[in-house]
N, C-alpha and C positions, 0 to 999 in steps of 0.2 A: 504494500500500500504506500502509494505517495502521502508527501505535506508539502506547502508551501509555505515559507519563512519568508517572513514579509517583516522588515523594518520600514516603519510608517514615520511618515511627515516629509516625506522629499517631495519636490517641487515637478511635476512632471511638465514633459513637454518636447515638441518635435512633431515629424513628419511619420503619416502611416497613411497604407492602403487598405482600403475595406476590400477584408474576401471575400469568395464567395457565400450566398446563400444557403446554411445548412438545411433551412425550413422550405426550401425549393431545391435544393438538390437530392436528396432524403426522395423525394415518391419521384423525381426525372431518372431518379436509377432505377425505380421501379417501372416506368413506363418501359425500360427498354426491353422488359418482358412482352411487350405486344408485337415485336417482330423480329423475322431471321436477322434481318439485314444491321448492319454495323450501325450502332449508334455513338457518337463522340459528345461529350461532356467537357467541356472546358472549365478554367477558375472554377474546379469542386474543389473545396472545404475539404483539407486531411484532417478533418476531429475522426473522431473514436466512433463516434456514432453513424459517416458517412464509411470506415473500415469495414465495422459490422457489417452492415449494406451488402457492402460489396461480395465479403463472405459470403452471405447468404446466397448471393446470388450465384458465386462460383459455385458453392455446395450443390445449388440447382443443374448445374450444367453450362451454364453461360461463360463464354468465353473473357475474360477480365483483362485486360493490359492497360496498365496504371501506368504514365509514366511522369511524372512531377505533380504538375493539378491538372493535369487532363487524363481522359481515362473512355479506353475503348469498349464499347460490350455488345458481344452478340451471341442471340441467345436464340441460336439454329439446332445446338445441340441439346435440347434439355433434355436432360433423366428421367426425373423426378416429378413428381405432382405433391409430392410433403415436405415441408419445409424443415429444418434441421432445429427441433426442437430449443437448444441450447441457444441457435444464436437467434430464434422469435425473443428469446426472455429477456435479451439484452438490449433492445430497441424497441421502440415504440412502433417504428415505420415500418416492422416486419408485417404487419398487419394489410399493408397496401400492394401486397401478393397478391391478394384475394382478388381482388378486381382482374388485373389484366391476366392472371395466369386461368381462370376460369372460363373468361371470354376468348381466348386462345385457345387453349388446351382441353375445357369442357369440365373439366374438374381441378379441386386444389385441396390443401387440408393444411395446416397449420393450427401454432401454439396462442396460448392466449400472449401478449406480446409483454415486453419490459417497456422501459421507460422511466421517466420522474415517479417520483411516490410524491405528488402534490394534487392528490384526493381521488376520488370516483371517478376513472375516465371508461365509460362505457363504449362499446361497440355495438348498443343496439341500431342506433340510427348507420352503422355500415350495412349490417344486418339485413335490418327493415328496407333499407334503398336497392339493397342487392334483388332480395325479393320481389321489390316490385319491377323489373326487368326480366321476371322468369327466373331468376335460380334461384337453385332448393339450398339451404343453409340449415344445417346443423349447431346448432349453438354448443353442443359439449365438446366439453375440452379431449381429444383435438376437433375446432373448427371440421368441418367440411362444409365444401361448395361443390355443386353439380351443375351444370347448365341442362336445363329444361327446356321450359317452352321461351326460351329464349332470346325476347326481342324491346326493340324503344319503347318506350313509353313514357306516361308524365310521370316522374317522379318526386314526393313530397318527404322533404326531410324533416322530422322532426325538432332539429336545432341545427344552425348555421355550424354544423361542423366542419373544419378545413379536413382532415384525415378522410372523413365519411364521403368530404364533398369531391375528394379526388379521387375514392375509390372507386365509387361507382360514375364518373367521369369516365376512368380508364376501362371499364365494362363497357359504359355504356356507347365507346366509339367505335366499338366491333359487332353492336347490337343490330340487327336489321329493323332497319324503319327511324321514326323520327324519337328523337327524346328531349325532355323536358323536366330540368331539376329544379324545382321550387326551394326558395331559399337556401340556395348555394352559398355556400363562404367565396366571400371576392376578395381574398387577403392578395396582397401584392405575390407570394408565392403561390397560390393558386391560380393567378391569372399568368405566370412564367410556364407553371405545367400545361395550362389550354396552349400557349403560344408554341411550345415544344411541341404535343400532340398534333395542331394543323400543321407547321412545318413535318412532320411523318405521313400525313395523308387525310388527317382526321378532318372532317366539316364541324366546328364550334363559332357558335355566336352567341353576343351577350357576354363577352369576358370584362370580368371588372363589375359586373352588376349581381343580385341574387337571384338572376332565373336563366341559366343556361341552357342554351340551344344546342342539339347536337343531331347530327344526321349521319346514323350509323354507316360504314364502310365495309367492303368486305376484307380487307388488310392493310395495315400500316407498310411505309418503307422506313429504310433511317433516315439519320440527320446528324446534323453535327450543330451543336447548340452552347452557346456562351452563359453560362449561370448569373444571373445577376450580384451586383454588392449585396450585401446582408447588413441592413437599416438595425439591428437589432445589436449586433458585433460594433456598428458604428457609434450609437449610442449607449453603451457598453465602455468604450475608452472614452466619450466625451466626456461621461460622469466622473470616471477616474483621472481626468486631466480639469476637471473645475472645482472637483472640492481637495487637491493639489495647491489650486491657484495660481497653474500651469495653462501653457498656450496650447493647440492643436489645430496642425493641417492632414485632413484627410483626403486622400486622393480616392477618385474612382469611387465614388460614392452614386447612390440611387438618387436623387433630386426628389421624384414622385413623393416617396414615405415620409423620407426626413421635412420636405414641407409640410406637411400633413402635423406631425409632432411637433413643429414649434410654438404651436399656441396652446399645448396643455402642459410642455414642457416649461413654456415661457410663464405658467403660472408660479414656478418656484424661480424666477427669476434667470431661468438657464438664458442666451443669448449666443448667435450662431450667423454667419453669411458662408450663404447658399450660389455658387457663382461656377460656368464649365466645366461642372461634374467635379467641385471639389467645397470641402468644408472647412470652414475655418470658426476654432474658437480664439478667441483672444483671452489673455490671462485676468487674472485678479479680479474677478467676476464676484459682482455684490448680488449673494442669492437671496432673495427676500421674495416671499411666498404672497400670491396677492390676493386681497381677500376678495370675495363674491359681493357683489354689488349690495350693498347696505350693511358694510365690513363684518357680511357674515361667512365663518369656516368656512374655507372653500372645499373642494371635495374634487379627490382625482380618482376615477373608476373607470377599469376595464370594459370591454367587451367586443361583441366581432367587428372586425376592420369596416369603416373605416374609424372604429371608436380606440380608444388608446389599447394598445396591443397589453395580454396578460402576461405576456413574459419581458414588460421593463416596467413592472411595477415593482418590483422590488427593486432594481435600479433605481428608480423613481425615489423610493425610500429613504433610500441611505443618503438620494442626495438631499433631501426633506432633514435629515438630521444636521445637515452642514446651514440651514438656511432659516434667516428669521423668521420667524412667524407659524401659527399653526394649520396642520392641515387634516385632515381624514381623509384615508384609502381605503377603498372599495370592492374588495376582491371578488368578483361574481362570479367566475366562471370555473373555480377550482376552491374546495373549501381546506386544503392545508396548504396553500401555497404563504398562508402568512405566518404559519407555523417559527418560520427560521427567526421572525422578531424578538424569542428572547435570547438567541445572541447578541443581536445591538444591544439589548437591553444593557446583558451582561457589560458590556464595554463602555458605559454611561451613557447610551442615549434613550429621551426622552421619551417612551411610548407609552399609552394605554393600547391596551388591547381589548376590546369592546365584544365582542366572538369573531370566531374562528374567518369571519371576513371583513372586520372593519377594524383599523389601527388609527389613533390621534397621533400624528408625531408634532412636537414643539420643539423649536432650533434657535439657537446653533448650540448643539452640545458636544463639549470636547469628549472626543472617545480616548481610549485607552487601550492600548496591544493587550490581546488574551491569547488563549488556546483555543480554538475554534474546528469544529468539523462541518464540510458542506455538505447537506443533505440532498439538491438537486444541481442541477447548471446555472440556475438563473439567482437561486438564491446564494450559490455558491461566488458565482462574481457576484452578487454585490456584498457579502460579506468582502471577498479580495478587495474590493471598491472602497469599501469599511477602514481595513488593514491598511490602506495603501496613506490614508489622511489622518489616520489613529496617533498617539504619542507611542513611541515603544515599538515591542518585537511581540508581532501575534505569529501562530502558528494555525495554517489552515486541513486540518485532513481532510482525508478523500478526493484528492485532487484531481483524482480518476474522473469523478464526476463533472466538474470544471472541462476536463478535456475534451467532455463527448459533444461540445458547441461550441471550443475554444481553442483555433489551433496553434499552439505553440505561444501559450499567453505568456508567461514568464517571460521566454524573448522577448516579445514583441511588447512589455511592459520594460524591461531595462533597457529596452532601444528609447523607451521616454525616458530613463532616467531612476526609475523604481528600483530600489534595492528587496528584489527580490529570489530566493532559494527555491530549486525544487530538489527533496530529500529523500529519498527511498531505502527504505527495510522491508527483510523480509518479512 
């Protein structure tokens, strides 16, 4: 098991490039389950999380040639219809098998999937959407999927799911006749996988909105496809270069999201120019939290795109602890994702915690280095986020978990300037 040894209070700052997209590369390596022909992936994301991926998919049969961040796959030869127990449990995205290897192959069977332990993440709505295209689904563990009478149709998701909304996307473009997803997730990563799929042959309309259009084909060809920046990784080192009260130029960034974030970001006073695909923070950034019009608590709450994304709400957080004023977060879409709050606690900052989805934070409190373990990716950087502004020498374990959204963070944190270790024992 890793730790990271983070000596807190240095000044960060410098030049970085945003990588790729883990939350769009994750099911684009799954899509290339939908045909023989060679699929190319460029700027993929080495975390842990797009490795597993790949495993799995070599486990299947698919042919894999990785060579730096781009990575070939074609999957003429496949074996298999069951997915490799072991490595379903380690990723969340193993789950997104199900769609194109069913609509391909006619059947599939896999594990119930890994991923964050930050609460109840069901698979009915995969489920239920798959059904309603004609396959027969097995719900016990393991999964099975059979294709049936299977063809378009309209289909009604229960909750704007992005996982759900691209599994049965990837069914549904090999589906004969027309289809139609009702309350689709339009996350900027789900509308990179529509864009991937019609560059392969697929007919999709309505990308970016919640009701997809899709006009089944009877096979994909490949493609070769540029992964987008990852709006998520970018906002990720801003927070760790402003409550530094350090500068930051990010190159190669997304424009689309990161506009979208600076008016609920700019509620704790974060400030940013957005200019030819590049970001710039300037240093010594006065965060001061602003209140809702008739200087009442304001309130920063998650939910589907384009409303503030669940996984930089805990970013969000910690930077809420560096900044005057008070605020309340809203966690709606995961009920332990706020769980990790009494580590800040422990390190002096100010929270009530109201239940398991709403937290008061009041700022600016000086933390203090402790010994810390991450329990997921998101609240693991922002604990590092925590560490990196803290007084003192904290200690982060399970860094593993950090890894599987985060590639080669340690580097790419002492290329700012961060006195940062990674320690390993057996």
């Amino acid at each position: 098991m890793a730790r990271f040894a983070i000596q807190g209070g240095r000044r960060l700052g410098g030049v970085q490039r945003s990588p790729g997209n883990k939350n769009a590369a994750l099911p684009m390596l799954a899509a290339a389950l939908l045909t023989d022909e060679p699929v190319t992936l460029r700027n993929l994301p080495l975390i842990d999380d797009v490795r597993t991926m790949l495993a799995l998919l070599e486990d299947l049969g698919v042919d894999v040639r990785l060579r730096g961040h781009r990575v070939t796959l074609r999957a003429a030869g496949i074996r298999k219809r069951r997915l490799n127990e072991a490595l379903c449990r380690r990723v969340r995205t193993s789950v997104l098998a199900a769609g194109p290897m069913v609509a391909r192959f006619g059947k599939a069977a896999l594990f119930p999937p890994g991923g964050d332990v930050i609460g109840r993440r069901r698979l009915d709505t995969h489920f239920e959407g798959l059904r309603q295209l004609g396959i027969e689904v097995d719900g016990r563990a393991p999964y099975r999927f059979r294709r049936a009478a299977f063809r378009g149709a309209g289909v009604v998701l229960d909750e704007a799911s992005v996982t759900a909304t691209e599994n049965v996307l990837m069914a549904a473009v090999l589906a004969p006749g027309l289809s139609t997803i009702f309350n689709a997730a339009c996350e900027p990563h789900v509308q990179e996988l529509c864009t991937m799929l019609n560059a392969m042959g697929a007919h999709i309309s309505g990308i970016g909105t919640n009701r997809l259009h899709i006009e089944g084909v009877r096979a994909l060809h490949g493609a070769d496809i540029r992964i987008g920046p990852d709006y998520i990784d970018a906002v990720s080192l801003v927070a760790a270069t402003i409550v530094t009260g350090g500068s930051l130029r990010l190159t190669d960034v997304g424009a689309d999201p990161l506009q979208l974030l600076a008016r609920p970001l700019g509620k704790l006073g974060v400030r940013w120019t957005l200019a030819d695909g590049e970001l710039y923070v300037p240093a010594n950034q006065d965060l001061r939290i602003r209140n809702d019009y008739g200087s009442a608590v304001p309130k920063l709450e998650d939910g589907p795109w384009p409303a503030f994304p669940s996984d930089l709400l805990s970013i969000a957080l910690v930077m809420a602890t560096q900044a005057t004023g008070t605020m309340l977060f809203f966690e709606k879409m995961f009920e332990s994702r706020l769980y990790f709050v009494d580590r800040l606690i422990a390190m002096g900052a100010r929270i009530v915690q109201c239940d398991p989805h709403r937290v008061i934070v009041s700022g600016p409190s000086p933390l203090h280095g402790t010994y810390l373990s991450s329990p997921d990716i998101r609240a693991g950087i922002a604990l590092l986020i925590a560490a990196l502004c803290a007084n003192g020498r904290s200690c982060i374990a399970n860094a593993e978990s950090i890894d599987r959204g985060y590639e080669n963070i340690e580097r790419r944190l002492r290329a700012l300037g961060a006195d940062i270790r990674r320690l390993t024992r057996d």
